[in-house]
C-alpha positions in Angstrom: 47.7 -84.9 15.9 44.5 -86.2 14.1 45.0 -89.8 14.7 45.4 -89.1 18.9 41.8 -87.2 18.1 39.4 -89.7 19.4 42.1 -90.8 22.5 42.2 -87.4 23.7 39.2 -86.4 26.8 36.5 -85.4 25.0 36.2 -81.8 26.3 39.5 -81.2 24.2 38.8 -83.4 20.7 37.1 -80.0 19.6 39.9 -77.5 20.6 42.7 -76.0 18.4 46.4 -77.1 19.3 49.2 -74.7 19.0 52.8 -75.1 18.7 54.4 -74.2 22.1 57.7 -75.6 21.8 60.0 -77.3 19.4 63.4 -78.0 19.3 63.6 -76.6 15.7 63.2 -72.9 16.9 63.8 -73.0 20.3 66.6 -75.4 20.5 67.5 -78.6 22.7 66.9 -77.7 26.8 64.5 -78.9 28.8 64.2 -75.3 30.8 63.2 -73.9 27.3 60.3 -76.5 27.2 58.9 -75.7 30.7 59.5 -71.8 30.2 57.3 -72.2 26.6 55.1 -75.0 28.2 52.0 -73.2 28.5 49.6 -71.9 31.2 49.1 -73.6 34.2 46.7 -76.4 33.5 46.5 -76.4 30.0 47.3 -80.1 28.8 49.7 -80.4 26.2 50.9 -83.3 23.7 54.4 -84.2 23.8 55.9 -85.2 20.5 59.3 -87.3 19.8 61.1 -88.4 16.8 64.6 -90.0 17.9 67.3 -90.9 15.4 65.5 -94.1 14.3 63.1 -92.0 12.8 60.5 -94.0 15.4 57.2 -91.1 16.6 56.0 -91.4 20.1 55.3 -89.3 23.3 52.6 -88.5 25.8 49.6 -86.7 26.9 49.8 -84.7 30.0 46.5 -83.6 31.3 48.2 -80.5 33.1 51.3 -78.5 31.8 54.7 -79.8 31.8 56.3 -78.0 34.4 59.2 -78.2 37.0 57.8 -79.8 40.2 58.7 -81.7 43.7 56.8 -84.7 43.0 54.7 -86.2 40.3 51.6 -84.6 39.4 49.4 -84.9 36.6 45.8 -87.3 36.3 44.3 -90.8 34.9 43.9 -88.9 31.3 47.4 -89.1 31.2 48.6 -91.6 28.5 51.5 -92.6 26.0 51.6 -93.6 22.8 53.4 -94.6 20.0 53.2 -95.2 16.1 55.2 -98.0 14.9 54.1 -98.0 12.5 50.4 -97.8 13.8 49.0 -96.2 16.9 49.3 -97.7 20.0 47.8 -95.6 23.4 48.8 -96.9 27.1 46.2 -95.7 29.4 46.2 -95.2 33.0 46.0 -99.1 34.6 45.2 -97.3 38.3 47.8 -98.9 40.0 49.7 -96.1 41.1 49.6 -92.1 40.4 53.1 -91.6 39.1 51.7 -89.5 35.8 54.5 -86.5 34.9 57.9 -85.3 37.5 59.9 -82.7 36.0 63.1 -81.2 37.4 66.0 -79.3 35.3 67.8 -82.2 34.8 64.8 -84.9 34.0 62.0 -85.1 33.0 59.7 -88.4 33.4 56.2 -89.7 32.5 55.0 -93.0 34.5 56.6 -95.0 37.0 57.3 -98.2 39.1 59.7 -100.0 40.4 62.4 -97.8 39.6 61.5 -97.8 35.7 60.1 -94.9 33.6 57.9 -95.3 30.9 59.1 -92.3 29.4 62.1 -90.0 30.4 63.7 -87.3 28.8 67.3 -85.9 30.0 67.9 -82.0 30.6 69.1 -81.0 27.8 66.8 -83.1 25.6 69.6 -85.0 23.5 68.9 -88.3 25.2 65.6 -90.3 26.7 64.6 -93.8 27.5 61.3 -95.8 28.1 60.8 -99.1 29.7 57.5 -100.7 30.5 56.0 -99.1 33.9 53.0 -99.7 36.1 51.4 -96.7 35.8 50.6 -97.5 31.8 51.5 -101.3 31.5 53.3 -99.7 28.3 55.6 -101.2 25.7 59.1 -99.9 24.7 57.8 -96.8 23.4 61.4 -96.2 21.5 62.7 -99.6 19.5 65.4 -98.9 22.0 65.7 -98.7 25.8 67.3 -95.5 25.8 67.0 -93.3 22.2 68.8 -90.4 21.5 66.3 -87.3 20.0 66.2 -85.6 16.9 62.9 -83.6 17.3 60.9 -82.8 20.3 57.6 -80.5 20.1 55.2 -79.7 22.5 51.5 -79.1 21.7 49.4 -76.8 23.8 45.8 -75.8 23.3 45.4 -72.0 21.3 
């Protein structure tokens, strides 16, 4: 959390972060996550270790939550550390930030490739490079299974 400090906006680089969800205690479904995800429009940090032992996620500037369609702003981002930090910012050219229904759940788009998406019941994910980010392979694989997953809210 301390190294994604100075990425964060800075009306939040100040604020404490809470533990919302983990699949530790709360165990491996994605409904879980979006019942402990937080209040409505608090941004929260999403945090993965797969099996490789490899650390990435995303920023979400609004909760992750169920929804129709994607949703979320430009301060959304996703980043890595392998080993160091790497952030992929917004590049503008489309608005396809965080989707979430009970059997997916994906952060940036583009033709037809997520940059980061998670399966219902959290055991499996993938990440591709996508327009919305111009990320890397977050994951050393294409698709990664999880080991940890937490969630971050503000207190």
């Amino acid at each position: 959390l301390p190294q994604l400090g100075p990425h964060l906006p800075p009306r939040l680089m100040q604020q404490p972060w809470r533990l919302l969800y983990c699949t530790r205690r709360d165990g491996f479904s994605l409904r879980t996550l979006y019942r402990c995800g937080g209040q409505p429009g608090c941004p929260a940090l999403l945090f993965i270790r797969d099996t490789d032992a490899q650390v990435f996620g995303a920023f979400s500037a609004s909760t992750i939550r169920c929804s129709n369609g994607f949703y979320g702003t430009g301060e959304t981002f996703l980043f890595s550390f392998s080993p160091e930090l790497k952030v992929f910012r917004w590049t503008g050219r489309n608005n396809c930030f965080v989707k979430g229904d009970v059997d997916l759940l994906m952060v940036g788009a583009g033709s037809g490739r997520f940059g980061l998406w998670l399966d219902g019941d959290l055991h499996h994910g993938g990440s591709h490079p996508c327009e919305t980010f111009d990320n890397e392979t977050l994951s050393p694989r294409e698709e990664f299974c999880i080991q940890d997953l937490e969630v971050w809210g503000l207190a």
